[in-house]
N, C-alpha and C positions, 0 to 999 in steps of 0.2 A: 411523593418523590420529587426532587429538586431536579431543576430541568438540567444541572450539569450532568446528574446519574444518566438521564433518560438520553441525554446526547453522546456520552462513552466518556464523559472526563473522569479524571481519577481522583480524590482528596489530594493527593502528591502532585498533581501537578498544576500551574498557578491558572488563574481564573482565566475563561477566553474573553477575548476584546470581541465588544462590539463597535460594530462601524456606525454612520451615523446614515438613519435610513431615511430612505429616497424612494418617490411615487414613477411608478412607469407609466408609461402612456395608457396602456387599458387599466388603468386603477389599483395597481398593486401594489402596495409596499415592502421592498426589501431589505432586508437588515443580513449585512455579509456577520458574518463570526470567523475570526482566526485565535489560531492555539501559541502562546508563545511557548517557546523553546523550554526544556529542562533545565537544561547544560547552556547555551546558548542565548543571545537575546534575538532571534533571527524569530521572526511570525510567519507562521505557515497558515494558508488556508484552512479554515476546517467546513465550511458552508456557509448559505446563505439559508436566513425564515425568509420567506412568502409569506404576507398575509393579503387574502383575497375573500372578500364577502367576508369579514368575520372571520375567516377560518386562516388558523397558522399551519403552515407545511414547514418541515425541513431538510431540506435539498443540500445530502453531503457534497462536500469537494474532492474532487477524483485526482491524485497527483500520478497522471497519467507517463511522466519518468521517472518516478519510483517504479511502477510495473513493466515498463520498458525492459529497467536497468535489470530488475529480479528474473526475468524473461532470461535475458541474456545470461547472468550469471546461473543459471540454470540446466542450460545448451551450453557453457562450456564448462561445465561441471562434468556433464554425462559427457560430451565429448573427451575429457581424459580417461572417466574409468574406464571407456569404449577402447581409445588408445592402447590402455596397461592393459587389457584384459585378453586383446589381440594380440599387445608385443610379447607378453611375458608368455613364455612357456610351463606349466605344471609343474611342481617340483618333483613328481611319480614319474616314473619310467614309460616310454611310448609302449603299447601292448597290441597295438595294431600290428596286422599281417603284413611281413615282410618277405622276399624272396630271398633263401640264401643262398649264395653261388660259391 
């Protein structure tokens, strides 16, 4: 298996960039990867590899306003059906007890 499968890339979509990798102070080397765009030429993070002792890790990138945003549109989603569901009244007749005078 090709390490694009095993990271979530799809054949449709163009190959990710790698960055040029760089040693951190306690010995590790990181190599950042981002996705370019479908539609767009706009690079989005996609992770960084870790290699430490021999061994490669891969450390996705969290697009932390994306989730924000989805949060949000989510709480005002339910806040309208919440809205209609309080304003609108049944279209069946009240059947509750009423006093008649």
């Amino acid at each position: 298996m090709a390490i694009r499968e095993r990271l979530g890339f799809t054949a449709a979509e163009p190959a990710p960039v790698y960055g040029e990798p760089f040693e951190t102070a306690d010995g590790a080397i990181v190599i950042t990867v981002a996705r370019r765009g479908v539609i767009s030429p706009v690079m989005r993070p996609a992770g960084v590899f870790v290699v430490r002792d021999g061994a490669a890790t891969w450390v996705p990138a969290v697009d932390i306003n994306r989730i924000a945003l989805l949060g949000e549109l989510i709480g005002l989603f339910a806040a309208v059906i919440t809205s209609l569901a309080i304003l609108r009244r049944p279209p069946w007749p009240d059947l509750g007890r009423h006093s008649c005078d």
